[in-house]
C-alpha positions in Angstrom: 0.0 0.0 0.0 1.1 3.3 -0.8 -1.3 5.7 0.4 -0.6 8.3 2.4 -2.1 8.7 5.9 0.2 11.0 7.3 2.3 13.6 5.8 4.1 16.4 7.6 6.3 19.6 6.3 8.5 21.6 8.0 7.0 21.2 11.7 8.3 22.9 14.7 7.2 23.3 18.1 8.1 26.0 20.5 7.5 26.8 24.0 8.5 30.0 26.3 10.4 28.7 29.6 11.2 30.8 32.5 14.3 32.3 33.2 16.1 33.8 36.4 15.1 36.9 37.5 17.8 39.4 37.5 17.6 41.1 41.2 19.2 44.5 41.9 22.2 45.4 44.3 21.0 48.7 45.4 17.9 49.5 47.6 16.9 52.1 44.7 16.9 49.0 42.0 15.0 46.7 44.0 12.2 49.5 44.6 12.3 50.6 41.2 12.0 46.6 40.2 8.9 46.2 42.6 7.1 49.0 40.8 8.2 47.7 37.4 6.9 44.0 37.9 3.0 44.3 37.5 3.9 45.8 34.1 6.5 42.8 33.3 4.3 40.2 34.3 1.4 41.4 32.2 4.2 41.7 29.5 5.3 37.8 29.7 2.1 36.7 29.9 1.0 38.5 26.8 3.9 37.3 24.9 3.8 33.6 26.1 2.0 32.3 22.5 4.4 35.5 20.5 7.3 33.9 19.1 8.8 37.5 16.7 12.1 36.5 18.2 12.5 32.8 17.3 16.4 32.4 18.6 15.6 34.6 22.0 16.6 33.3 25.2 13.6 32.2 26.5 11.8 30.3 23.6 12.9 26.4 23.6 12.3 24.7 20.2 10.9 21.2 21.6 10.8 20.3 17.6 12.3 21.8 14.6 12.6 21.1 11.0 10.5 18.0 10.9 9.4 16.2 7.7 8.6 12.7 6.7 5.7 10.5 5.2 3.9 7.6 6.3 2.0 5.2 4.2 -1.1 3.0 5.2 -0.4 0.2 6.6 3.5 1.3 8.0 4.6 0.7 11.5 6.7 3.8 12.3 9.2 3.4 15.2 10.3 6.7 16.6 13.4 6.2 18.9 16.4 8.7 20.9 17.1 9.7 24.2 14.4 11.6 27.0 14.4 14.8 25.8 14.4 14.5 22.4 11.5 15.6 21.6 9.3 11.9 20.8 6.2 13.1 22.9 6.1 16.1 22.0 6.2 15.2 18.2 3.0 12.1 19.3 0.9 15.5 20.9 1.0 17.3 17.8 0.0 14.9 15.5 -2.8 13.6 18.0 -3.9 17.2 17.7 -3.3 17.5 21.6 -1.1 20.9 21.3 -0.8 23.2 17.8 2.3 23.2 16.1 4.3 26.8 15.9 5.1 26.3 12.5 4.9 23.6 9.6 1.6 21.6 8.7 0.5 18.3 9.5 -2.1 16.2 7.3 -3.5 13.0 8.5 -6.1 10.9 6.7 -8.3 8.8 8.9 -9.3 8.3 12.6 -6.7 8.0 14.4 -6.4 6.9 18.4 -3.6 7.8 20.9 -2.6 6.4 23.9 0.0 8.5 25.0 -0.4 8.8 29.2 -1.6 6.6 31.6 -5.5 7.5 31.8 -4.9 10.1 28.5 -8.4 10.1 27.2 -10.3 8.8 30.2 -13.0 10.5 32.4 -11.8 9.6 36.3 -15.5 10.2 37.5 -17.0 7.7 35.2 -16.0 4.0 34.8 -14.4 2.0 33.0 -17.1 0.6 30.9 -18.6 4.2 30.2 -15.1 5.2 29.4 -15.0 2.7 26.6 -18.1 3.8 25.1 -17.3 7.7 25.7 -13.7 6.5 23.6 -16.5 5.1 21.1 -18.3 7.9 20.2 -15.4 10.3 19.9 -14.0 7.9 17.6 -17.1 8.1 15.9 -18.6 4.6 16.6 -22.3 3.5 16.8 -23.6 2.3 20.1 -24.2 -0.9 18.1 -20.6 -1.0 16.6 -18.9 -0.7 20.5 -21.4 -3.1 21.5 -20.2 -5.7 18.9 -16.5 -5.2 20.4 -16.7 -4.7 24.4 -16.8 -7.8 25.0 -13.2 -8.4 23.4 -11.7 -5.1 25.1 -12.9 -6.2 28.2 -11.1 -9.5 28.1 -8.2 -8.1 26.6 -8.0 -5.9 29.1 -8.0 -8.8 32.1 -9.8 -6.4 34.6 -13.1 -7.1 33.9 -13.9 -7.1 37.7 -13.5 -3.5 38.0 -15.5 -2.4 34.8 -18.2 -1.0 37.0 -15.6 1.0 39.5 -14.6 4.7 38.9 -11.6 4.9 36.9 -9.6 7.4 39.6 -9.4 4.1 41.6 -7.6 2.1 39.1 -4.0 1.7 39.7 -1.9 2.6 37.0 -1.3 -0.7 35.2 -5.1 -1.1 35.0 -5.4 2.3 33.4 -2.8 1.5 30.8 -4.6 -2.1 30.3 -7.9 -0.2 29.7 -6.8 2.3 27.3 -4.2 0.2 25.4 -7.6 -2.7 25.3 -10.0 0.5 23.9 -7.3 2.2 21.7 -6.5 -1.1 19.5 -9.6 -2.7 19.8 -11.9 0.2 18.4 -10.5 -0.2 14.7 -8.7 3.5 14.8 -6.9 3.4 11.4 -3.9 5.1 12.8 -2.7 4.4 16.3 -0.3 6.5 18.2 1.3 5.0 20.7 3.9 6.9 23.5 5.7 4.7 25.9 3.1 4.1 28.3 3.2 0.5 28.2 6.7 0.5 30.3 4.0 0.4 32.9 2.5 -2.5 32.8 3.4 -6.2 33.4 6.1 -8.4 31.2 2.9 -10.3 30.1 0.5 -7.4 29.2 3.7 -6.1 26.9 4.2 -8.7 25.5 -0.2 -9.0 24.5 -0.3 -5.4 23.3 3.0 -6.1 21.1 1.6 -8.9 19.5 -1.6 -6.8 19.0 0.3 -4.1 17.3 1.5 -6.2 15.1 -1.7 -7.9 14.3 -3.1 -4.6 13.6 -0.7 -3.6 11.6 0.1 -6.8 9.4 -3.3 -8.6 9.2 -5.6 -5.3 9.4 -3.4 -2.9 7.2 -3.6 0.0 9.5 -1.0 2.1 10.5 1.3 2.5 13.5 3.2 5.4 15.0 5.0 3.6 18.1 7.7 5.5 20.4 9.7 3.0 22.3 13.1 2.3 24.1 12.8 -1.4 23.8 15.1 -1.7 20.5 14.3 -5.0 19.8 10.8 -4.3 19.3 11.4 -1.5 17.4 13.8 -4.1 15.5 11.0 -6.8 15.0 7.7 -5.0 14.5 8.6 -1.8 12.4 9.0 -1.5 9.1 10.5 1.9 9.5 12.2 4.1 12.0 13.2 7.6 12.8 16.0 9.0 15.3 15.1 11.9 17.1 17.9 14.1 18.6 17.5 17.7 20.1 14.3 17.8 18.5 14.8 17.2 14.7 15.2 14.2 12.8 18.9 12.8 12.4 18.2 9.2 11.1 15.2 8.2 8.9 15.5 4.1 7.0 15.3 0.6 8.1 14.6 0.0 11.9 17.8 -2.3 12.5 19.7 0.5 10.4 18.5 3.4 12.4 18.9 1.3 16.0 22.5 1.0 15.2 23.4 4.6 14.6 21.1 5.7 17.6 23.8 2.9 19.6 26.8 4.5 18.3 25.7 8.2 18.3 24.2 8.8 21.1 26.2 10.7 23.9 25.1 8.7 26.7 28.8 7.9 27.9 30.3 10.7 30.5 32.5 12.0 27.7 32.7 11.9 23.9 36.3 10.5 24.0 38.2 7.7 26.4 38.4 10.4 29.1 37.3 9.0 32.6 36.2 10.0 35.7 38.9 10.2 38.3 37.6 11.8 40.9 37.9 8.3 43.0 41.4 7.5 41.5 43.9 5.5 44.1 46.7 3.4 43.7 50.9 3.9 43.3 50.4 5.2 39.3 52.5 2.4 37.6 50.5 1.0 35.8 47.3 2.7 35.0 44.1 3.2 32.8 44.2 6.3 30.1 40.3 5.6 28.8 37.7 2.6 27.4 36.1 2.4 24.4 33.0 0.3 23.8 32.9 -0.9 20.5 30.4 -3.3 18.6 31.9 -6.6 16.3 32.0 -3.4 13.6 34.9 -1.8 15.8 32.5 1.2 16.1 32.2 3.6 18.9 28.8 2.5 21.5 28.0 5.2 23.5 24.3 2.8 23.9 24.8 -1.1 24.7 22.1 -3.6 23.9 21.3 -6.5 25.7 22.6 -9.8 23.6 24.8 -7.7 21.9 28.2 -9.0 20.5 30.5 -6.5 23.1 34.4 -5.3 23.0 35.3 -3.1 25.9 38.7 -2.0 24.9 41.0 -0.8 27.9 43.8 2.2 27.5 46.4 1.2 30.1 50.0 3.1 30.3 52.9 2.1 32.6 56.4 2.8 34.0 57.9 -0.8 32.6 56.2 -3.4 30.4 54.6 -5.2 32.7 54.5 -9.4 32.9 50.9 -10.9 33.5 49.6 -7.8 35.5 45.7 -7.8 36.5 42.9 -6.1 35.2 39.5 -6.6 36.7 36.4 -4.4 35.2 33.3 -4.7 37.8 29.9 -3.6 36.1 27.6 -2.1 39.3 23.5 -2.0 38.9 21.9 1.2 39.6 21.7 -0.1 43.6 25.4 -0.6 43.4 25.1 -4.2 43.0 28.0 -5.8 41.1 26.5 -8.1 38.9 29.8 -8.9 36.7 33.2 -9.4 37.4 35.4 -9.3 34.6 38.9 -10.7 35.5 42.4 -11.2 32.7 43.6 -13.6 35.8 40.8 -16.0 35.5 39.9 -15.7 31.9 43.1 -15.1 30.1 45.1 -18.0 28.2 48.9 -18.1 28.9 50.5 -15.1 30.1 49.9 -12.1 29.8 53.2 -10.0 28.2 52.4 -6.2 27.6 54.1 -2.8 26.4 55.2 0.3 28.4 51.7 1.6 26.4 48.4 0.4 24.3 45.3 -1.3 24.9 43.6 -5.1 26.1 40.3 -6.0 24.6 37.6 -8.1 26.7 35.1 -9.6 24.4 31.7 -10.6 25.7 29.8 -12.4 22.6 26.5 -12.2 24.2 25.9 -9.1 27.0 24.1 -10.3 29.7 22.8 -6.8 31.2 19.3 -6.3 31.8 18.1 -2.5 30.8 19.3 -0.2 32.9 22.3 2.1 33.7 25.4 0.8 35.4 28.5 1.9 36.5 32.3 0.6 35.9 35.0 0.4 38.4 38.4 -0.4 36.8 41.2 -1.7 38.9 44.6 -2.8 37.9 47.1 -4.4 39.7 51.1 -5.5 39.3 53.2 -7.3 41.2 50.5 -7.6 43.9 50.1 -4.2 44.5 46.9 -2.2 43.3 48.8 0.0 40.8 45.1 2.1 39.8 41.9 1.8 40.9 38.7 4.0 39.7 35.8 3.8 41.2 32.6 4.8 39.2 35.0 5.5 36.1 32.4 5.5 34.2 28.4 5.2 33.3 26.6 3.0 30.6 22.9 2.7 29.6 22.0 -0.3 28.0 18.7 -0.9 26.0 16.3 -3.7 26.0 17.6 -6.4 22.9 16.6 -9.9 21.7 19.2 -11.9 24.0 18.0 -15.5 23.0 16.9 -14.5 18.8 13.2 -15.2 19.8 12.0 -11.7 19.2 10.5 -12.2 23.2 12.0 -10.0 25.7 12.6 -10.3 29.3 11.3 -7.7 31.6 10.4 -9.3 35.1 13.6 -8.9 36.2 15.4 -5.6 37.0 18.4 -6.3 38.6 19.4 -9.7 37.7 21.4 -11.3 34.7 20.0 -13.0 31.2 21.8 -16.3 30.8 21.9 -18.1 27.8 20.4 -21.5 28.0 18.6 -23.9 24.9 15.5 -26.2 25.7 14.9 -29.5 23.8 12.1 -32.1 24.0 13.6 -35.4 25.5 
């Protein structure tokens, strides 16, 4: 299908944010500032929806520049870093908040589910909320009649369809309005990030719902995630947000794997590190680490499964003779959940120069999502020669450790293992 549902040109977004008052030194400033601010006030406010000046201190451009197309029947991933402007960009074309510049055309009905309880009434419950989602989608009494049964059991809360919405928790909200948004045949559905919230089962449901709508229904599918493998394995296109523009637009795997190696996640840019909990005698000691994928390029993002090279910097007085170098990878409790050691796991011994670098290969990383810290010790001749303590922070995105396309997400702070399973 070629059709075009969605097309957008030049769109930008831009908001006024507040900025530090400037207070006077003198008695005669701060009087003459107290008579002045009715007048200022009534000047900002005024202003707040005035954008003359776009470059002026105080107007923030949550999007900029943004063009692209989507066909019927496309399931869009839209993926970068908090901040980057992937909600915003999900508002506008919902037709939540009006876009400062640029024009948006969208062909169709389209549903969002964007916040937990976006959409719903709290007073009413949740079977009226599915037929007040109805009607503003346009549907016949008959028509949602024909389909509440199916949201309701999709939704696994039928219990509570009779109970004011403001009481659900919010994993029942988002089971409600993912059940109403997919099951109420929208032709485009917009979908934010909201399903982080619920259960490792219920993601897994809506996912295979997307792509049931998608696939068998032909509709289209705008869907903002951080989980990379699902990006990976249900879109059929992607685009990179950063700062608020587009910086990558293709394939999904493509686009995934620049977001990994562009993305300034990483303390620095280069292989400095953070030595602000630096000890040891200094002679023999770490001068950076890269991270680097089985491309040899740069990851500032890791992935979970991923084939990994963390490649140390070292430097030292004399070339040392089977010294020790022990990366431990800390949880965001300060956990360590990996212990990487050249006395346990290297072959022979270890001979290096005064200066260069020692690879450790991990073929399939076992990290859950998260960020983590790296402690980096080295030692010679049994004494520690450098150790630095949280020299340096990692994020690492949710991948498809075991090739299934299924992803773990009932654990937070543990380790994926690889294991097979036969039938004796």
């Amino acid at each position: 299908m070629n059709n075009t549902v969605i097309k957008v040109e030049g769109l930008g977004k831009a908001y006024r944010i507040g900025l530090k008052e400037q207070k006077s030194e003198t008695l005669f400033g701060a009087i003459l500032n107290t008579i002045k601010k009715p007048f200022t006030n009534f000047k900002n406010i005024t202003n707040l929806r005035k954008f003359g000046n776009i470059n002026a201190e105080d107007v923030f451009w949550a999007n900029r520049n943004i063009s692209f197309q989507v066909n019927e029947g496309e399931v869009l991933g839209i993926i970068g870093k908090n901040g980057a402007g992937k909600s915003t960009l999900l508002k506008l074309l919902s037709r939540i908040t009006q876009p400062t510049e640029g024009r948006i055309e969208i062909t169709g009905k389209v549903a969002s589910l964007l916040e937990v309880g976006t959409g719903f009434n709290p007073d009413l419950s949740g079977k009226e909320n599915i037929y007040l989602n109805g009607t503003i989608l346009g549907l016949t009494k008959k028509e949602i009649d024909e389909r509440y049964n199916e949201i309701v059991d999709f939704s696994g809360i039928e219990q509570f369809m009779e109970t004011p919405v403001k009481r659900y928790s919010s994993g029942m909200k988002v089971r409600l309005a993912f059940a109403v948004a997919a099951h109420l045949d929208p032709e485009i559905l917009i979908i934010d990030e909201v399903l982080a919230v619920g259960d490792a089962e219920f993601q897994s449901k809506c996912l295979g719902k997307m792509q049931s709508v998608a696939s068998k229904e032909g509709r289209t599918v705008l869907f903002v995630s951080h989980d990379m493998a699902a990006i990976k394995n249900l879109c059929t296109r992607a685009l990179l947000l950063q700062k608020g523009t587009i910086v990558k637009e293709g394939k999904p795997t493509d686009v995934v794997d620049y977001y990994l190696t562009n993305s300034n996640t990483l303390n620095s840019t280069d292989n400095s590190i953070n030595t602000s909990l630096r000890t040891g005698n200094g002679k023999f000691i770490l001068q950076g680490i890269n991270f680097l994928n089985n491309k040899n390029e740069e990851l500032t993002i890791l992935e979970s499964g991923m084939d990994l090279y963390i490649k140390i910097f070292y430097k030292c007085i004399e070339k040392p003779i089977n010294p020790v170098i022990n990366i431990i990878v800390r949880n965001s409790l300060q956990h360590e959940v990996m212990n990487l050691l050249t006395r346990i796991a290297y072959y022979g011994v270890m001979k290096l120069n005064s200066e260069g670098s020692v690879t450790c290969h991990i073929p399939k990383l076992p990290l859950m999502p998260g960020r983590y810290s790296i402690d980096i010790l080295l030692k010679y001749d049994f004494e520690m020669t450098d150790k630095i303590e949280d020299a340096i922070s990692i994020d690492v995105e949710k991948g498809d450790f075991f090739g299934t396309g299924k992803i773990i997400d009932s654990m937070r702070n543990g380790l994926l293992v690889y294991h097979t399973w036969h039938i004796d």
